[in-house]
TORFIZA-300282 format. One record per residue (C-alpha): residue number from 1; residue in one letter; chain; x, y negated, z negated. Coordinates in nm, 4 decimals. Layout:
! residues N
+-----+----+----+----------+----------+----------+
|   i | aa | ch |        u |        v |        w |
+-----+----+----+----------+----------+----------+
| NUM |  A |  A |        X |        Y |        Z |
...
+-----+----+----+----------+----------+----------+
***
This chain:
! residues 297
+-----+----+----+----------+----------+----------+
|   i | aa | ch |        u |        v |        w |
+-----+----+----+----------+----------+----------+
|   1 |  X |  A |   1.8793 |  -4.2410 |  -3.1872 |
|   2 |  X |  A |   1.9558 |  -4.2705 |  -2.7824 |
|   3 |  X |  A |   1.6105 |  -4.2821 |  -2.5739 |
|   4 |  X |  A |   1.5626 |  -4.1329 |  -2.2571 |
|   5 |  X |  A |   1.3371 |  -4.1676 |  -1.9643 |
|   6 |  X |  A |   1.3198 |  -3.9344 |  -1.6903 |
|   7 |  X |  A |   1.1156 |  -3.9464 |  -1.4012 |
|   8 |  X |  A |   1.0190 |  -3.6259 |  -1.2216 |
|   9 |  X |  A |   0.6831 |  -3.6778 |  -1.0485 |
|  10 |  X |  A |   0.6943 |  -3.4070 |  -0.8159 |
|  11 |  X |  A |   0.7017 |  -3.0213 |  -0.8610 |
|  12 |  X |  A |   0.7265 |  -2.7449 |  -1.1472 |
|  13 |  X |  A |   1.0419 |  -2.6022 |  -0.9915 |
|  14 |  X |  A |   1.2198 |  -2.9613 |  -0.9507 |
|  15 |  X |  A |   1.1324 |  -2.9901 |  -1.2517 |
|  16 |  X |  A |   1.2827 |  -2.6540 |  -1.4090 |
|  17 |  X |  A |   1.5985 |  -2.8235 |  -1.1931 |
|  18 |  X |  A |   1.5446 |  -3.1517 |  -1.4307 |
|  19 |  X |  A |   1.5126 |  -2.9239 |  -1.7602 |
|  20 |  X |  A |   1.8608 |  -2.7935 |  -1.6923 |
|  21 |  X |  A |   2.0261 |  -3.1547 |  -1.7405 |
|  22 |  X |  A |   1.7548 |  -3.2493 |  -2.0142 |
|  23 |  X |  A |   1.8884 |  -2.9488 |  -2.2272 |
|  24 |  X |  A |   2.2398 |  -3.0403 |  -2.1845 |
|  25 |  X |  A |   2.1211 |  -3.3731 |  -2.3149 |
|  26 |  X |  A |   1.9478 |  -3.2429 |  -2.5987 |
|  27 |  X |  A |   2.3043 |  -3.0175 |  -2.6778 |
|  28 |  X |  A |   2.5128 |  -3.2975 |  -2.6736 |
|  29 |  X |  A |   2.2619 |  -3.5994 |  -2.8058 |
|  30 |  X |  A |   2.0683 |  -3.3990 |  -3.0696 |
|  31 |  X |  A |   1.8712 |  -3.6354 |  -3.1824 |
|  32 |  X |  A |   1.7657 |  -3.8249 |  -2.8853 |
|  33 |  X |  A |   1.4015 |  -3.8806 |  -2.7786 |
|  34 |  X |  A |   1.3188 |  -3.7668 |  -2.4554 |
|  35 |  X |  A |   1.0397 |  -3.8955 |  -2.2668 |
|  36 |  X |  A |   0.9488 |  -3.7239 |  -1.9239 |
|  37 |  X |  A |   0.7489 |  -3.9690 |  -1.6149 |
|  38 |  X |  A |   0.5453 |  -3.6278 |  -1.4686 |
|  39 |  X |  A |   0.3323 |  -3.5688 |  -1.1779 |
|  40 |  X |  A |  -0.0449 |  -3.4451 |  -1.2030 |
|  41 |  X |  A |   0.1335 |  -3.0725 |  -1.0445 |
|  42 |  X |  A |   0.3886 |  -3.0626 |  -1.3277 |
|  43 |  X |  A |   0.2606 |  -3.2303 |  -1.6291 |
|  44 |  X |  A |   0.0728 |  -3.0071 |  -1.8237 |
|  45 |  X |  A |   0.4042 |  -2.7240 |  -1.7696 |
|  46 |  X |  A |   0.6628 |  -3.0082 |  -1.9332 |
|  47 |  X |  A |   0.4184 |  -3.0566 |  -2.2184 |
|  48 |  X |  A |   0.5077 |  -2.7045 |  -2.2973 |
|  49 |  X |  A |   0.8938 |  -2.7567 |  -2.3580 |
|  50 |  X |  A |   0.9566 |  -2.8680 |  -2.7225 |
|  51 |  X |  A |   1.2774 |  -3.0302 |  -2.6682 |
|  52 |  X |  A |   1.1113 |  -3.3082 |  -2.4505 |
|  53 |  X |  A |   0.9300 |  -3.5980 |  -2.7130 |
|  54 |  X |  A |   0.7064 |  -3.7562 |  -2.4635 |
|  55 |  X |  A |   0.5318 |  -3.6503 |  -2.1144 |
|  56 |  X |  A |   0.3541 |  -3.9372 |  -1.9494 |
|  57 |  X |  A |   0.1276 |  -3.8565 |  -1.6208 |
|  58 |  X |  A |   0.1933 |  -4.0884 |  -1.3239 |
|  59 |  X |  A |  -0.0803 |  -4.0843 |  -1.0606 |
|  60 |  X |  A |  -0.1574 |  -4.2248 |  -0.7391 |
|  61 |  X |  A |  -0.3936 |  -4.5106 |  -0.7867 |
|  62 |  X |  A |  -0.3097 |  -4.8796 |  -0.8557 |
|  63 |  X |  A |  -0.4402 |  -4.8505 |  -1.1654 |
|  64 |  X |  A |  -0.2836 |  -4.5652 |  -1.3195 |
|  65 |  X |  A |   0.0229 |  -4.6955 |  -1.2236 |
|  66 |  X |  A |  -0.0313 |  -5.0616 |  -1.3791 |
|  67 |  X |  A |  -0.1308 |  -4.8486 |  -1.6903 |
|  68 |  X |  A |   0.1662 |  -4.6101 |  -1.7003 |
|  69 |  X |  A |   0.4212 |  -4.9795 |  -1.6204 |
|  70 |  X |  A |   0.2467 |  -5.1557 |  -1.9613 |
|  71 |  X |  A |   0.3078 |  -4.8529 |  -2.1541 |
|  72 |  X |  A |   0.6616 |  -4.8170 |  -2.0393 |
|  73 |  X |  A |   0.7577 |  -5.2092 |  -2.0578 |
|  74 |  X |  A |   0.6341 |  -5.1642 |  -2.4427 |
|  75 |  X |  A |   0.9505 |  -4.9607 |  -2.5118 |
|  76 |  X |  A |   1.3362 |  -5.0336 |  -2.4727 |
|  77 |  X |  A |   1.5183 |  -4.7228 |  -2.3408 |
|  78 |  X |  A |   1.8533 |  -4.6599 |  -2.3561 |
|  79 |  X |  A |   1.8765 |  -4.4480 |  -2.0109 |
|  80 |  X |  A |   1.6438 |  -4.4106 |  -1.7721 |
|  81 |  X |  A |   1.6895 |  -4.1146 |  -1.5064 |
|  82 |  X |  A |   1.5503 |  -4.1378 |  -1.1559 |
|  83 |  X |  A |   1.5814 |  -3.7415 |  -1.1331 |
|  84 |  X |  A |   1.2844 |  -3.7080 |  -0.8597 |
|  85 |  X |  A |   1.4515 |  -4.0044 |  -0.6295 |
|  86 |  X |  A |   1.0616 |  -4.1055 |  -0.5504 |
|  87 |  X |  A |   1.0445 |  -4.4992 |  -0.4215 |
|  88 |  X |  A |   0.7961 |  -4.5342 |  -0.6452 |
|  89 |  X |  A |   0.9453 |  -4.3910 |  -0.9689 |
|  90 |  X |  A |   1.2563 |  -4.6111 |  -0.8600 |
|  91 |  X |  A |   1.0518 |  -4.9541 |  -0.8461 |
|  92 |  X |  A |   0.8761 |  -4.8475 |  -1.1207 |
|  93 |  X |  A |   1.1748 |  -4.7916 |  -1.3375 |
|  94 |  X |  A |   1.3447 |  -5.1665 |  -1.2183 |
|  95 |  X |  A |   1.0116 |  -5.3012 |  -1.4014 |
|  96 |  X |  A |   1.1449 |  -5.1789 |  -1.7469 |
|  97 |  X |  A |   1.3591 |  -5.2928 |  -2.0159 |
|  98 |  X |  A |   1.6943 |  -5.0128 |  -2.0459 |
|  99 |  X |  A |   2.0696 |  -5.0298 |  -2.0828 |
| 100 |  X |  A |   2.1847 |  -4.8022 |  -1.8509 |
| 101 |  X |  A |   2.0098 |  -4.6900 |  -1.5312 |
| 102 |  X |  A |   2.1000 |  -4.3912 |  -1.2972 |
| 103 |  X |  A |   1.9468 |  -4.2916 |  -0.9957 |
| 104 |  X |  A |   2.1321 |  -4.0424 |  -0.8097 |
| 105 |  X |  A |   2.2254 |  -4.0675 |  -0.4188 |
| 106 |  X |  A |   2.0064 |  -3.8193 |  -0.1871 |
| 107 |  X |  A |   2.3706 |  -3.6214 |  -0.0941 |
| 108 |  X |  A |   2.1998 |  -3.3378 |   0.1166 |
| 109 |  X |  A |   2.5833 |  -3.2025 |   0.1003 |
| 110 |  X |  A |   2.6016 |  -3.1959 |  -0.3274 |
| 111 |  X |  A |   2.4204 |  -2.9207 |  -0.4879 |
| 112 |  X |  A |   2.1644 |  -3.0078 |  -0.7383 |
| 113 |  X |  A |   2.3532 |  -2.8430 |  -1.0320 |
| 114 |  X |  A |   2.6213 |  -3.0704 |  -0.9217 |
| 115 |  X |  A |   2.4148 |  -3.4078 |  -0.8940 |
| 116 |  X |  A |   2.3602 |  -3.2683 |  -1.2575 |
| 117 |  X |  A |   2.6619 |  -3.2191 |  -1.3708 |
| 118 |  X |  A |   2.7891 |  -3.5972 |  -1.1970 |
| 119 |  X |  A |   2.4722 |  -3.7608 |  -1.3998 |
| 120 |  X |  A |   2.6369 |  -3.5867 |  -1.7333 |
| 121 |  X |  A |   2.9509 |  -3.7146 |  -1.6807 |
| 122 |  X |  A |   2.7435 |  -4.0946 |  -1.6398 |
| 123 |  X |  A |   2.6622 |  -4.0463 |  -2.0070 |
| 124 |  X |  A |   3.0091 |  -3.8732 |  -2.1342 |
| 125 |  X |  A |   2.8439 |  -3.5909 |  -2.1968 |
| 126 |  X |  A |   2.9994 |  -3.1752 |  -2.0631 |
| 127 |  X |  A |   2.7649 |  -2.9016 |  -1.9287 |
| 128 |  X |  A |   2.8039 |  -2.5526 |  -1.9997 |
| 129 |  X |  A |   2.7096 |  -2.2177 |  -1.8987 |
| 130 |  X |  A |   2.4289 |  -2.2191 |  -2.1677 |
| 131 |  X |  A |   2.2494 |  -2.5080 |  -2.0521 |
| 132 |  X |  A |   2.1230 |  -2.3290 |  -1.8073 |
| 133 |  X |  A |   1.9181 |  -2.0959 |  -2.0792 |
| 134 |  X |  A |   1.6090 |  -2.3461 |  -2.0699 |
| 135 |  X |  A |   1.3788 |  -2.1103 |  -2.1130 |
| 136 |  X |  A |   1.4970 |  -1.9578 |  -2.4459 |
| 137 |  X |  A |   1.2481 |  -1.9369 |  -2.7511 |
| 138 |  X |  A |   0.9650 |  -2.0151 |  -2.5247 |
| 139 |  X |  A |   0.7192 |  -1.6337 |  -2.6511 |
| 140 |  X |  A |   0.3798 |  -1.7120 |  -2.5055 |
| 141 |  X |  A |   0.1488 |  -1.4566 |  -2.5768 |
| 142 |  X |  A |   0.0011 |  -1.2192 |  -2.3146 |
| 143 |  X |  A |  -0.1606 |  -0.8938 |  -2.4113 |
| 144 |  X |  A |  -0.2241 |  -0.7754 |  -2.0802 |
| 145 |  X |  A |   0.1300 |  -0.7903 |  -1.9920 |
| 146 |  X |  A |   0.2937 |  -0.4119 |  -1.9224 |
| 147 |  X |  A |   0.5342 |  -0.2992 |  -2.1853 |
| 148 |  X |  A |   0.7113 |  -0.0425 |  -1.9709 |
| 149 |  X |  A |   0.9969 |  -0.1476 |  -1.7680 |
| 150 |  X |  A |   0.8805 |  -0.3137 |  -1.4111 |
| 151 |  X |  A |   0.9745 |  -0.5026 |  -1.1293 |
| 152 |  X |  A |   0.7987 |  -0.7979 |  -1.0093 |
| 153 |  X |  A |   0.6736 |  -0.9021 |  -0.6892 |
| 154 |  X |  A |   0.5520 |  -1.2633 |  -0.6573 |
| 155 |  X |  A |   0.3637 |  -1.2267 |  -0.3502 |
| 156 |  X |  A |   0.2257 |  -1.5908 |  -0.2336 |
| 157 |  X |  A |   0.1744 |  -1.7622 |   0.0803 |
| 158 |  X |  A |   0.4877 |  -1.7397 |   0.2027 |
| 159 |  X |  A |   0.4617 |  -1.4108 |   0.3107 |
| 160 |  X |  A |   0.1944 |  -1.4796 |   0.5185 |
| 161 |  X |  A |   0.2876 |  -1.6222 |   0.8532 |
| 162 |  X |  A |  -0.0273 |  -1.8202 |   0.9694 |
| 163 |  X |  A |  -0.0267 |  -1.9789 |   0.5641 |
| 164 |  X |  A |   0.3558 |  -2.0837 |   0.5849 |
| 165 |  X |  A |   0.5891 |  -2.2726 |   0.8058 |
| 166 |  X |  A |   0.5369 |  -2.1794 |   1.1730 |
| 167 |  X |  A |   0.9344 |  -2.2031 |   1.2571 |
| 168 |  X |  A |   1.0086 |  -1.9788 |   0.9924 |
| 169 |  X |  A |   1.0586 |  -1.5916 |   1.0437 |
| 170 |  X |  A |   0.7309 |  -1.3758 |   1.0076 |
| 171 |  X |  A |   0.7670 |  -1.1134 |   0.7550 |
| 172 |  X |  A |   0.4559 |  -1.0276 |   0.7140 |
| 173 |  X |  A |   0.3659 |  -0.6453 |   0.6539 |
| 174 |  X |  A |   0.0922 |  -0.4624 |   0.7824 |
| 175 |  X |  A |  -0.1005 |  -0.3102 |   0.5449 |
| 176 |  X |  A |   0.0465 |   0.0890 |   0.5987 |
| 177 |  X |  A |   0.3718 |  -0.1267 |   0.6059 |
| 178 |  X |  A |   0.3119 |  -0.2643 |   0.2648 |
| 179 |  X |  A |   0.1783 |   0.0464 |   0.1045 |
| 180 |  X |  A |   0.5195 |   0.2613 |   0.2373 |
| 181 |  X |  A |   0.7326 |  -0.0115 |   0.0943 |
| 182 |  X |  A |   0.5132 |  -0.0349 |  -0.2415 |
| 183 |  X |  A |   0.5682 |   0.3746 |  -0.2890 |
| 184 |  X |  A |   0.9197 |   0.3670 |  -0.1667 |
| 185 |  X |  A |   1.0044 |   0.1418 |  -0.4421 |
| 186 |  X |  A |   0.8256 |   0.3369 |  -0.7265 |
| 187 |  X |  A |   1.0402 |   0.6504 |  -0.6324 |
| 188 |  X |  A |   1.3187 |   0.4883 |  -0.5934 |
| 189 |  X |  A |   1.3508 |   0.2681 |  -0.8637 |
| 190 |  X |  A |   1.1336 |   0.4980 |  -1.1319 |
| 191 |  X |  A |   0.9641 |   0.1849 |  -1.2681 |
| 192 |  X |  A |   0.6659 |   0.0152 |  -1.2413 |
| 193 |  X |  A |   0.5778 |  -0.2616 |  -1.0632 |
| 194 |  X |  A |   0.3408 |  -0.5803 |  -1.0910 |
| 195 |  X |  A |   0.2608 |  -0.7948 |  -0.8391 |
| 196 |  X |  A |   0.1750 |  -1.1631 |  -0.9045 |
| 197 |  X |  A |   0.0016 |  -1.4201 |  -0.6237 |
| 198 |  X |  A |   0.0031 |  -1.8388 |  -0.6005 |
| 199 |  X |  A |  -0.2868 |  -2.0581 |  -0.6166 |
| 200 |  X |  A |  -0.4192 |  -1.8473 |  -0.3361 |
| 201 |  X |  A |  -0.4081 |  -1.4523 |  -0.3274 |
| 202 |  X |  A |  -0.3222 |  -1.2935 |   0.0072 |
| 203 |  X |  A |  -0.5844 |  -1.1298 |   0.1571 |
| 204 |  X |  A |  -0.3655 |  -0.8034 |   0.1873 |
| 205 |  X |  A |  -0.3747 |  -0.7741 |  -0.1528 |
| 206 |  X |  A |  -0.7450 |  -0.7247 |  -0.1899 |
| 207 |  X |  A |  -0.8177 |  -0.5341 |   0.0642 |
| 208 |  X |  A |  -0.5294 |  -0.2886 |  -0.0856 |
| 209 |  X |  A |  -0.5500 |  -0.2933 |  -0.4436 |
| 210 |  X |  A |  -0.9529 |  -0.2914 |  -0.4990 |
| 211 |  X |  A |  -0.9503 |   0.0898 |  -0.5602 |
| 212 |  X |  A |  -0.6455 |   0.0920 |  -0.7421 |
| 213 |  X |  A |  -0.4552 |   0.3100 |  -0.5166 |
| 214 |  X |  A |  -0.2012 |   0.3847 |  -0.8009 |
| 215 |  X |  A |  -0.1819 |   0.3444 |  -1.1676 |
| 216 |  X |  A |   0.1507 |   0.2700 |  -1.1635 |
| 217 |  X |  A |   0.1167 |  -0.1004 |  -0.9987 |
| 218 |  X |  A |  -0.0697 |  -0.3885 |  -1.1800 |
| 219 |  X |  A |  -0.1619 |  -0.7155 |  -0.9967 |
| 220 |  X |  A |  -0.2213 |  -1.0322 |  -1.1463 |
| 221 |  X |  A |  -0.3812 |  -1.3281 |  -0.9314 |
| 222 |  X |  A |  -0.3932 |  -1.6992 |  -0.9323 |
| 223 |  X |  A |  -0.2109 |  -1.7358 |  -1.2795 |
| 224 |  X |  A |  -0.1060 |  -2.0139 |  -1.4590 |
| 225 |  X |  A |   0.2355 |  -2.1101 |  -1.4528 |
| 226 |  X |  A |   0.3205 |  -2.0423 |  -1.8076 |
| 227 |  X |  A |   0.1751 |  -1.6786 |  -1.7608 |
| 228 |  X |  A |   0.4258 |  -1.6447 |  -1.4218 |
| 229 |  X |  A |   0.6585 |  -1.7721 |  -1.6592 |
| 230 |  X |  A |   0.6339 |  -1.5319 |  -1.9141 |
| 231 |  X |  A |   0.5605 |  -1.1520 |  -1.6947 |
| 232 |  X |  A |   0.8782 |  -1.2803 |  -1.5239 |
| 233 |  X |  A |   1.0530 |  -1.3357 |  -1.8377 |
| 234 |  X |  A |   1.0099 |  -0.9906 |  -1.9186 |
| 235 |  X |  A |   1.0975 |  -0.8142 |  -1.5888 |
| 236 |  X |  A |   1.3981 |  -0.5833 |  -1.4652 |
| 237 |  X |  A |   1.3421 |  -0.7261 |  -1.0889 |
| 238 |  X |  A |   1.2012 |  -1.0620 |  -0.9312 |
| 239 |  X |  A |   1.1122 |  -1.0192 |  -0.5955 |
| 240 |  X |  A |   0.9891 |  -1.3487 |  -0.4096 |
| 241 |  X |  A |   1.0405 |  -1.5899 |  -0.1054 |
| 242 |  X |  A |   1.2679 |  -1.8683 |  -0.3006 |
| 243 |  X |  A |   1.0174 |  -2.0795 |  -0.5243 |
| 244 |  X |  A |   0.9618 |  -2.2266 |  -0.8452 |
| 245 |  X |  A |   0.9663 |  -1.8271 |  -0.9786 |
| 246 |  X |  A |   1.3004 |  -1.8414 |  -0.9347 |
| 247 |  X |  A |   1.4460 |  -2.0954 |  -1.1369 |
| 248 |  X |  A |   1.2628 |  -1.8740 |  -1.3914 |
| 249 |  X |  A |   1.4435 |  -1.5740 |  -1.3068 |
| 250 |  X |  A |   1.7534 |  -1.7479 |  -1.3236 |
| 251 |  X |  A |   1.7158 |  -1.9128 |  -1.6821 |
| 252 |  X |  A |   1.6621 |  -1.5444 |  -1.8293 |
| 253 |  X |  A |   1.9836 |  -1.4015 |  -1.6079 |
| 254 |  X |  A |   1.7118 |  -1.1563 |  -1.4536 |
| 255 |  X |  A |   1.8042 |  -0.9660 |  -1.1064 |
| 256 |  X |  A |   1.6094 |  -1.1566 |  -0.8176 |
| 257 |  X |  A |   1.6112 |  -1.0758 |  -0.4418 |
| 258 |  X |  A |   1.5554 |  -1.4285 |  -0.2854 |
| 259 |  X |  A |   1.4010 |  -1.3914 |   0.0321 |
| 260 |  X |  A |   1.4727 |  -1.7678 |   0.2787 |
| 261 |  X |  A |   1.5076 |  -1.8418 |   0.6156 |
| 262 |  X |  A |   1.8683 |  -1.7781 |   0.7919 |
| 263 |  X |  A |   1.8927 |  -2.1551 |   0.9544 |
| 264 |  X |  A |   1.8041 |  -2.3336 |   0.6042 |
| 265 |  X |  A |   2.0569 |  -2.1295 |   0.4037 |
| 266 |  X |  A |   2.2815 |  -2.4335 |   0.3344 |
| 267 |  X |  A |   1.9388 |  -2.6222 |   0.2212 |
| 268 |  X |  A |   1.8588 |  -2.3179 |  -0.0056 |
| 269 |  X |  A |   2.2393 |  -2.3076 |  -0.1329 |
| 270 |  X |  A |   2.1782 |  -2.6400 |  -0.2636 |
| 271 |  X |  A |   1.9405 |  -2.5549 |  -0.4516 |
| 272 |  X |  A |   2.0931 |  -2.2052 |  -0.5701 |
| 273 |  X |  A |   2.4277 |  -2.2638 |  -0.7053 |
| 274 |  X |  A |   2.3582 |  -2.2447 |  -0.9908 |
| 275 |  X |  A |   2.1781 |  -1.9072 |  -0.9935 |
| 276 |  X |  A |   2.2956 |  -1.6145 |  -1.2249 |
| 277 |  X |  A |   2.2157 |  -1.2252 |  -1.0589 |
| 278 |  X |  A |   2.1121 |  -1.3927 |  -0.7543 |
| 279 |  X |  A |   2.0626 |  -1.1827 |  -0.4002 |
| 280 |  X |  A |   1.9745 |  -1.3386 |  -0.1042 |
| 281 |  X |  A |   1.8019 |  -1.1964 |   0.1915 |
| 282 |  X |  A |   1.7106 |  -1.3448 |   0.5026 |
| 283 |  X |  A |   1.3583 |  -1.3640 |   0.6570 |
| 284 |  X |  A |   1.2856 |  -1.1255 |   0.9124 |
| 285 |  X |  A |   1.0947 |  -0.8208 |   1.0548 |
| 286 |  X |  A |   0.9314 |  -0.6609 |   0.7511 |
| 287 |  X |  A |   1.0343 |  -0.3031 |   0.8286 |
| 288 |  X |  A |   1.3791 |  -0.4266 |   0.8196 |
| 289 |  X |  A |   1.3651 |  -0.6147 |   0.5427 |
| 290 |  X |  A |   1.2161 |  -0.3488 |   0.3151 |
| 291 |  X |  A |   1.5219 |  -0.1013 |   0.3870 |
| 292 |  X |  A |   1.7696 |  -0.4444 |   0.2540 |
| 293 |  X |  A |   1.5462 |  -0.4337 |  -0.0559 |
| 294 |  X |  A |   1.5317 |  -0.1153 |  -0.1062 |
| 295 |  X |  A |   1.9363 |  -0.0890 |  -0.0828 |
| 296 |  X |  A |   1.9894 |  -0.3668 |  -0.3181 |
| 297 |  X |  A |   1.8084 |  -0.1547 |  -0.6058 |
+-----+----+----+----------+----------+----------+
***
């Protein structure tokens, strides 16, 4: 049995990036063990996958580290995977006893599905189309969840201008603005729609949706990720500014309109390629960019 350690001590979509190349893994090494290196922001989300064996939390103090370093120098692996390219994971990962290390280069011109595929070849092993399915067999319950058909919109921070990058494009609607494009897209598309927030819910959304201006529109605010995970899962439409929502759009196939910023595009192909029913948009006034929405229905 071949062991694995991969370090990904940063976010839940890099890591969604790291769960495509850890399926392929599991594919073509069925019974490996798979232990994951996680940050505090991810590791409670990995511990959810069944095909990874192991999740270890790295933190930020001295002493977590020396911890996490003992428990890893107990164990021989037989790769270990820098996947998050942190300093630290890499020093941390020198410290250990393995056969075969791989850390890949920080290529800003290589896609990350790419970097994946280069890291398979390292270990003889193929991708395929499939792979990219990580999110198969994963039925969470959630009884609130609609069971008409709907579209999502994952409306988070950056929409917001003053709560997002200052050089990027404001889209954000006004509140009549928001409403028109809201009832535009319930006639047009005949379905319903929910709309999901981040950590923080825009104040827009309260101030519109306290009276429940229409039955036909359910909100759902500061969820966890596995509950994003799984009213996504079940949608006809993902709506969003590019996030870790959608990598989970693209594991199920699902339509998403991906809403970035013109002069990153090459930054946001990188991390893209891969996508399946993918539509980009770019940032800009919202009254425009509710007519591009609307026309890619």
């Amino acid at each position: 049995m071949n062991t694995y350690l991969i370090f990904r001590t940063d976010r839940i979509g890099d890591f969604l990036l790291s769960a495509i190349m850890i399926n392929s893994i599991k594919r073509n090494d069925p019974n490996s063990h798979i232990t994951v290196v996680s940050s505090k922001k991810n590791h409670d989300y990995i511990k959810s996958f069944n095909f990874i064996n192991e999740v270890i939390l790295l933190e930020n103090s001295l002493f977590n580290k020396i911890k996490v370093i003992c428990k890893l120098r107990s164990k021989y692996y037989d790769f270990i995977i820098v996947h998050d390219l942190k300093n630290r994971s890499s020093i941390i990962s020198l410290l250990l006893k393995y056969k075969f290390r791989i850390k890949p280069n920080k290529n800003l011109d290589i896609s990350y599905i790419d970097s994946i595929k280069k890291i398979l070849l390292q270990l003889d092993f193929n991708f395929l189309i499939p792979d990219l399915n990580i999110l198969n067999g994963r039925d969470f319950d959630y009884t609130n969840l609609l069971n008409d058909d709907y579209i999502v919109i994952h409306f988070d921070e950056k929409w917001i201008y003053k709560d997002y990058i200052s050089e990027y494009t404001n889209i954000e609607p006004s509140q009549n603005d928001f409403i028109s494009f809201i009832n535009l897209l319930l006639s047009t598309s005949n379905k319903k729609i929910v709309i999901t927030t981040g950590i923080d819910c825009p104040k827009i959304l309260d101030n519109l949706f306290e009276n429940n201006f229409n039955q036909r529109i359910k909100i759902f605010k500061k969820l966890s990720f596995i509950d994003l995970e799984v009213i996504i899962s079940k949608c006809e439409l993902l709506i969003s500014c590019h996030g870790s929502v959608s990598h989970i759009a693209t594991a199920h196939n699902i339509k998403q309109i991906d809403i970035i910023e013109e002069n990153k595009s090459n930054f946001y192909l990188n991390w893209t390629k891969h996508f399946r029913n993918y539509f980009p948009l770019y940032r800009k006034k919202f009254s425009a960019l509710s007519n591009e929405i609307i026309n890619l229905l």
